[in-house]
C-alpha positions in Angstrom: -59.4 58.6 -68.8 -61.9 55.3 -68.4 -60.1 53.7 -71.6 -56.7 54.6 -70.7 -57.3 52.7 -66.8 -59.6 49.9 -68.4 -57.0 49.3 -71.4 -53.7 51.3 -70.5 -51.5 48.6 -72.5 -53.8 48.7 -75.6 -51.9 49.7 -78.9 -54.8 49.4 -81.2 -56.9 51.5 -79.0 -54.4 54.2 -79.1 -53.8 54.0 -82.6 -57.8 54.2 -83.2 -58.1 57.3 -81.0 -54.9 59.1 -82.5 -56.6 57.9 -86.4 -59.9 59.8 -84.9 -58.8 62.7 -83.6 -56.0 63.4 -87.0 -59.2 62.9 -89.1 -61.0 66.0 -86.8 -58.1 68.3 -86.8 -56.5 67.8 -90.3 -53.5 66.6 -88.6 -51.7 64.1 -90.9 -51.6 60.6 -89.6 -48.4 58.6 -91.1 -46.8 55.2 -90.6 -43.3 56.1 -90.7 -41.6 52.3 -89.7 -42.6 48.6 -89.5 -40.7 47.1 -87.0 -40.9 43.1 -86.8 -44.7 43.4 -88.2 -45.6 46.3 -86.1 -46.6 50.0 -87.3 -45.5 52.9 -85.7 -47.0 56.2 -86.8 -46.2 59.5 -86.5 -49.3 62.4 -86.3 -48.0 65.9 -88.0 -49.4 69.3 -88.9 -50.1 69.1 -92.7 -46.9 70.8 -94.8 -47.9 73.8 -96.6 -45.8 75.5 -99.3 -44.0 78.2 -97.3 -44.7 77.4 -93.8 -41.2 78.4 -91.8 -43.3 77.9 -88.4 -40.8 75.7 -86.3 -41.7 72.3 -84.7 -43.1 71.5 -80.8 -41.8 67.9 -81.1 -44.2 65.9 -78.1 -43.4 61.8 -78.4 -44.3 59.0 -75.7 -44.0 55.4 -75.6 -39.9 55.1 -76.1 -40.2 52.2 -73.0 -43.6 50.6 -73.2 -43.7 49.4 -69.6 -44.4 53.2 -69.0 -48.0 53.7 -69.8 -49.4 57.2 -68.3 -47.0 59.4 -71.3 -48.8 57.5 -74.6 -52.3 58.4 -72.9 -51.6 61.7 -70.8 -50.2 62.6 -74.8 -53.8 61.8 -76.2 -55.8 62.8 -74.3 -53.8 66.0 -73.6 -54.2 66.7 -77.5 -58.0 65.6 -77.8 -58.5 68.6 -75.1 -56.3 71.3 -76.8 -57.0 71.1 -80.6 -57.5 74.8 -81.1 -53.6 74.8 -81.0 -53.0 72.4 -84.2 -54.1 75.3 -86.3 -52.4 78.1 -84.6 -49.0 75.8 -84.4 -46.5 73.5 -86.1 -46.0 70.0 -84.7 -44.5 66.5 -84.8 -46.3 63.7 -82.9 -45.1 60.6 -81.9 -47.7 58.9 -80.0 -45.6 55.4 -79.3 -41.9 54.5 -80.4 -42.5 50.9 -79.0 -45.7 49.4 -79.8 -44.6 45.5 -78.8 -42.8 46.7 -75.3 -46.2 48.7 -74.5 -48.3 46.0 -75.8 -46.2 43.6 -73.3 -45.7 46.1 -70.5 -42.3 45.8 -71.1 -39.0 48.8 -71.5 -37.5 46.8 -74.4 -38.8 46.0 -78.2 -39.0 43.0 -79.7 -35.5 42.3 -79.6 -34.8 43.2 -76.2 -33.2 46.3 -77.0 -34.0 49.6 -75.2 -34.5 52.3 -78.1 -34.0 54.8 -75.7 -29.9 54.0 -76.5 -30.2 53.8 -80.4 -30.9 57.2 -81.3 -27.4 57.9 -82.8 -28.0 54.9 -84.9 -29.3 55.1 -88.2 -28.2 51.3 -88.7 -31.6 51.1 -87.2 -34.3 50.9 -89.1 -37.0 53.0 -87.0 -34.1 55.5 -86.5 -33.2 55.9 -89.8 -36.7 56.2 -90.4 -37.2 59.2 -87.4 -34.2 61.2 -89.0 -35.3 61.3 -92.3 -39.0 62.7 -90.8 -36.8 65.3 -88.8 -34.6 66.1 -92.0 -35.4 69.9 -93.0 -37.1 70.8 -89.5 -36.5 73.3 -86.8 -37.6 72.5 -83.5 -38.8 74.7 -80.9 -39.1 72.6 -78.1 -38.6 68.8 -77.9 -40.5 66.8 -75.1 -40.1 63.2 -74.4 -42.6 61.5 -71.9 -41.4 58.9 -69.5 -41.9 57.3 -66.1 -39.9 56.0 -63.5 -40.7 53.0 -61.1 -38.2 54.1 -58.9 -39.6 57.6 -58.9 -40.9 59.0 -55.3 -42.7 62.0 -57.7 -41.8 63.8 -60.9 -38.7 65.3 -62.1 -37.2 66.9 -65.2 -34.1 66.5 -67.4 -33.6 69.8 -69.4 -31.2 70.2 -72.1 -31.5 74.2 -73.1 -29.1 76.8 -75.0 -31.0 79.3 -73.4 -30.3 81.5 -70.6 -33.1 81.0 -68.0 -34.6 77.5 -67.8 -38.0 76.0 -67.3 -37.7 72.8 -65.6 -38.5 74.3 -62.2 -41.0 76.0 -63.1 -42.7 73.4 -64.9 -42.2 71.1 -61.7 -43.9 73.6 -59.4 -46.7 73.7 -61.4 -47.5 69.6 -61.7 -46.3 69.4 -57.7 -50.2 70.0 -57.4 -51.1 67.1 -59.3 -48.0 64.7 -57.9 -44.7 66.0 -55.8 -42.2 66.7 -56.9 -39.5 63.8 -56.1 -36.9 65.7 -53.9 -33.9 63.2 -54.0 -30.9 64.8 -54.3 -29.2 62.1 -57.2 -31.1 60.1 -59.3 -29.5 57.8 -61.9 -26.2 58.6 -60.8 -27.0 62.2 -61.9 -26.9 65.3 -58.9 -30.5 67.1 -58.7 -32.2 70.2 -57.4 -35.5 69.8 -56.5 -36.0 67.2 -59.4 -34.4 69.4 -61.4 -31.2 68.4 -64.1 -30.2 71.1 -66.3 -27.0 70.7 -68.8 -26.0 73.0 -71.8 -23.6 70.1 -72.8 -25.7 66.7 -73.3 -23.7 64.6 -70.3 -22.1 61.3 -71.7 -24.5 58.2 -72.2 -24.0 54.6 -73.1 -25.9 55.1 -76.0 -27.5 58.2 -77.2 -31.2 58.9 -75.9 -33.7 61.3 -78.0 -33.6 63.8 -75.9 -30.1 64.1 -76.3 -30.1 63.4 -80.1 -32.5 66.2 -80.4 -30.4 68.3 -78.6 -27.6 67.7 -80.3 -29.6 68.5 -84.1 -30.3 72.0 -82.7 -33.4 71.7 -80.0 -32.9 74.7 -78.2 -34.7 73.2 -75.1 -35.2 69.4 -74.9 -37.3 68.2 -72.2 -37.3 65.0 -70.6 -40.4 64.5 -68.2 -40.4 61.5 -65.3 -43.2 60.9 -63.6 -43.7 58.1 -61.1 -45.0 54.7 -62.3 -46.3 53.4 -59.1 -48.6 56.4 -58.7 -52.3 56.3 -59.6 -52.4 56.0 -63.0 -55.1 58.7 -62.9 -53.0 61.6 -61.5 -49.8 59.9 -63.6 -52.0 60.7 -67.2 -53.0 64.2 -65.6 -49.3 65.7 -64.4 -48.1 64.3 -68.2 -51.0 66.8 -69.6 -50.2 69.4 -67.1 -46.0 68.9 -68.2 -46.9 69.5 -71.6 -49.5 72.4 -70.8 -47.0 74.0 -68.8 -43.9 73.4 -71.2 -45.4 75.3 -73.7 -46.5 78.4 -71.6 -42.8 78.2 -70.0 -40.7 77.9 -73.0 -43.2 79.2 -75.8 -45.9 81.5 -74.2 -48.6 79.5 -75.5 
């Protein structure tokens, strides 16, 4: 946690860690896009000749002005490594190098990439389609914060019958509340809890909807609050992702 609080807005520094730790676990680490001089990598289990295992899709870093998810995200997968040989995933540690760099929700062109997942006029879409192409996802969980946020809350997209997202919220309440007002975004809640079988209508199309719509059964957004201690902000991300995959997977 002391690099993440000492150099939270550090893109090299992430990259370096993520480079380390795919080295240690045989995870494959991949620069899937250049976007205005900029890499952004992807980390993945290895593909092997006959693996059907689907694909726990984990990415971070969509608005860069949100810097607990890119760090909760690493160190949450330097503590749990034991779980890239048992399971299939697809890593994507930050979408938006420059706006994290800059502390800042846009790239370099101003443009939030949290809209542009339905484009594949763009390039760092096009390329994160083609990476998807062939895969079957599991569970999709896309890391955010909110500095409007009085605590965390969930947006869950599912095709299932029971859902999670209340669960998972009583579980990281003991890390940070959970944020109890009763619309947020425009959107009703319960308990900091959204859940829709239909993605709702967007200006734009967000990935957690786009992976919704390619077949995600449950896709997770997580919110947690960005004027929190950025401490107990990078622990409730681990604890999210610890708890989304006992709630939806059993793991």
């Amino acid at each position: 946690m002391s690099l993440a609080s000492q150099r939270s807005h550090d893109y090299a520094l992430l990259v370096q860690n993520w480079r380390k730790l795919a080295a240690k676990t045989g995870l494959k680490f991949t620069r899937f896009a250049t976007v205005e001089g900029l890499s952004v990598f992807t980390v993945a289990s290895p593909s092997r000749r006959g693996d059907t295992r689907e694909t726990i899709y984990l990415s971070a870093g969509v608005h860069g002005d949100e810097a607990a998810p890119p760090w909760g995200l690493l160190e949450w997968a330097e503590e749990n490594t034991s779980l890239f040989r048992s399971h299939r995933f697809l890593i994507f540690p930050c979408f938006n190098p420059h706006g994290l760099m800059h502390n800042t929700r846009v790239d370099q062109r101003g443009v939030d990439i949290n809209r542009t997942f339905h484009d594949e006029r763009e390039p760092l879409i096009a390329a994160w389609k083609k990476i998807l192409d062939g895969r079957t996802i599991s569970v999709a969980m896309c890391l955010h914060e909110d500095y409007d946020a009085q605590g965390c809350y969930i947006y869950e997209l599912t095709s299932r019958k029971e859902n999670v997202g209340a669960r998972i919220l009583r579980e990281c309440s003991g890390i940070i509340p959970t944020d109890r007002r009763s619309s947020i975004d425009g959107r009703r809640m319960k308990n900091g809890h959204f859940v829709r079988r239909v993605a709702p209508e967007m200006p734009g199309v967000p990935e957690a909807i786009a992976l919704h719509n390619i077949g995600a059964p449950v896709s997770l957004t997580f919110e947690s609050p960005s004027e929190f201690s950025l401490m107990d902000r990078v622990a409730v991300q681990k604890k999210f992702i610890q708890s989304a995959l006992h709630h939806v997977l059993g793991i």
